[in-house]
C-alpha positions in Angstrom: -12.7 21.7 2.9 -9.7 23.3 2.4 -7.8 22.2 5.5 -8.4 18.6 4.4 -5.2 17.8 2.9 -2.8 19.1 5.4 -4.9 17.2 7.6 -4.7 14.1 6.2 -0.7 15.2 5.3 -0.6 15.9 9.3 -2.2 12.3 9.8 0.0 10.3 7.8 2.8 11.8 9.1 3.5 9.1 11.9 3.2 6.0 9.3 5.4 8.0 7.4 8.3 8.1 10.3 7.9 4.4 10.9 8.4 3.0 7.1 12.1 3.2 5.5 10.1 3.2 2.3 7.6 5.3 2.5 4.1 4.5 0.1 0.7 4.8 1.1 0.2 1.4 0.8 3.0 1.0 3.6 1.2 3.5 5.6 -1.8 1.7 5.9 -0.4 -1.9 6.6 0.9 -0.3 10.1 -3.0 1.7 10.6 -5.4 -0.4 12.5 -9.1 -0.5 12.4 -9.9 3.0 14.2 -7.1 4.7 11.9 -7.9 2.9 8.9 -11.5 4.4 9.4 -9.9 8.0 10.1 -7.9 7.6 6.8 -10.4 6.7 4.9 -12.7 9.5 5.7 -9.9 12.2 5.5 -9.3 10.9 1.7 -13.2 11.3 1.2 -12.6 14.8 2.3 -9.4 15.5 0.6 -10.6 13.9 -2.6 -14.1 15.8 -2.8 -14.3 17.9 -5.4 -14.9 22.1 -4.0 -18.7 23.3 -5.5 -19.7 26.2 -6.1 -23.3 27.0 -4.6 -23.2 30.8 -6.0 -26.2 31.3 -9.0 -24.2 32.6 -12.0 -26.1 33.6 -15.5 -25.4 30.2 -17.2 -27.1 28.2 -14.4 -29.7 31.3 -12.6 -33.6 29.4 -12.7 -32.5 26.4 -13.9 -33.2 23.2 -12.9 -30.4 20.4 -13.2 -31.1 16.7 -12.8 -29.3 15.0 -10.1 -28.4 11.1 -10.3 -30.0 9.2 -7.6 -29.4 5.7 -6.9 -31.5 3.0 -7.2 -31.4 -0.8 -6.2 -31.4 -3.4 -8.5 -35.3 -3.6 -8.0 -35.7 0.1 -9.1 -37.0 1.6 -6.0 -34.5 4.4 -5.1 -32.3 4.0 -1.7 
């Protein structure tokens, strides 16, 4: 998502006005629950790596594994 970090930049921005010194950290101490929860899933999408879904020749036909978790008794979630 490439809109995700102004949007979490245009988030912040109020937390940013209120604190003289201005760290994340700071930021969230002033967020309650609802905005901590907003925060936290414009990070996710900020922080998510951009993929590539286009076949090119190195990876065209072939399968790749994918991890999957499993709980600790070994049936997957």
């Amino acid at each position: 998502m490439d809109e995700a970090p102004k949007a979490l930049e245009d988030f912040l921005a109020p937390f940013m006005e209120r604190l003289t010194e201005k760290t994340l950290g700071n930021a969230v101490e002033l967020m309650n629950e609802d905005e901590r929860t907003e925060f936290d899933r414009l990070l996710g999408l900020a922080s998510e790596p951009v993929r590539s879904f286009t076949p090119t020749p190195s990876n065209r036909g072939r399968m790749t594994s994918v991890a999957v978790p499993h709980s600790q008794d070994g049936v997957g979630l």
